[in-house]
C-alpha positions as CSV (number, residue, x, y, z in Angstrom):
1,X,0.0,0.0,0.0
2,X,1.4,3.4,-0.8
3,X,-1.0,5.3,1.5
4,X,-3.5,4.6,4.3
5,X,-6.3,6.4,5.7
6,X,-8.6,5.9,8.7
7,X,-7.9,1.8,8.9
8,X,-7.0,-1.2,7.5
9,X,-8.0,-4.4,8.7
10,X,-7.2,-7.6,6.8
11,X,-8.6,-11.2,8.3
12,X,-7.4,-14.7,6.5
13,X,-6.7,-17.7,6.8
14,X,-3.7,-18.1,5.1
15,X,-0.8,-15.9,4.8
16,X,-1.0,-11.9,4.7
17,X,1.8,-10.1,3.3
18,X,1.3,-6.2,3.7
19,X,3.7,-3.3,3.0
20,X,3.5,-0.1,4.7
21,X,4.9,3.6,4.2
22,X,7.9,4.2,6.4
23,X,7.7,7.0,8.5
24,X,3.9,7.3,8.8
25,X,2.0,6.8,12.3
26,X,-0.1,3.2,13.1
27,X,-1.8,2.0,15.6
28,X,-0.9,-2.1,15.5
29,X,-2.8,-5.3,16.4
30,X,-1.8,-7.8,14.8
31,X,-2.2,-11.6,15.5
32,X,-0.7,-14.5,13.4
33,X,0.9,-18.4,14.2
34,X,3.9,-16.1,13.2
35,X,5.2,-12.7,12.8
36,X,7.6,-11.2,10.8
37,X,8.3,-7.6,10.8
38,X,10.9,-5.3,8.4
39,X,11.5,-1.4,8.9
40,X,9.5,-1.3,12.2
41,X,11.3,1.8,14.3
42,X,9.7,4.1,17.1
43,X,7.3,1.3,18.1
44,X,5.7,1.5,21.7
45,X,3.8,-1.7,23.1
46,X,4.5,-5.4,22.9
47,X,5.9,-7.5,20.5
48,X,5.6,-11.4,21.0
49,X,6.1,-13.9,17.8
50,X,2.8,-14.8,17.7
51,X,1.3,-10.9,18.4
52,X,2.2,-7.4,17.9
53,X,0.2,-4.5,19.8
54,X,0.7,-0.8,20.2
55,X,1.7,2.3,18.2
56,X,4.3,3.4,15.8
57,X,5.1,7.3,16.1
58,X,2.1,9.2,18.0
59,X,-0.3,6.6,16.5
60,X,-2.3,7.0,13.4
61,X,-4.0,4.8,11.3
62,X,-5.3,1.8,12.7
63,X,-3.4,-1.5,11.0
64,X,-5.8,-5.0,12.8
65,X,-4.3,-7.7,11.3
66,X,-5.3,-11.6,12.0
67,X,-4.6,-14.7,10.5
68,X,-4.3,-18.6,11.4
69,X,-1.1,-18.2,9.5
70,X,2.1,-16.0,8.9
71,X,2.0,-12.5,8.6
72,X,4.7,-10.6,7.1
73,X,4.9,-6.6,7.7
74,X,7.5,-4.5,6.2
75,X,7.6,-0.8,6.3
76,X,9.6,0.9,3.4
């Protein structure tokens, strides 16, 4: 995604692969069997392998993210 708005929220089954501007504040909940992450900086909150919650910058956007599976967030 090259830009966000007021929210994204993405809910699967499989994988979710999801690309994010750099630089940009988010509000995060994300829940997967696994998490990787790429480009995350000025984060606030937990981080576990299987969950990521809380903000990037002052907060922004609302990223909810859940799958069964992996997800797969780089900011760039």
């Amino acid at each position: 995604m090259k830009s966000t708005d007021n929210h994204i929220i993405l809910s699967n089954t499989g994988n979710i692969n999801l690309t994010l501007p750099a630089g940009k504040s988010y509000n995060l909940k994300i829940t997967a069997f696994k998490i990787d992450t790429s480009g995350l900086k000025n984060f606030s909150g937990n981080i576990s392998a299987k969950s990521i919650e809380g903000t990037i910058g002052q907060g922004g956007t609302r990223i909810e993210l859940g799958t069964t599976h992996k997800v797969n967030l780089v900011f760039e």
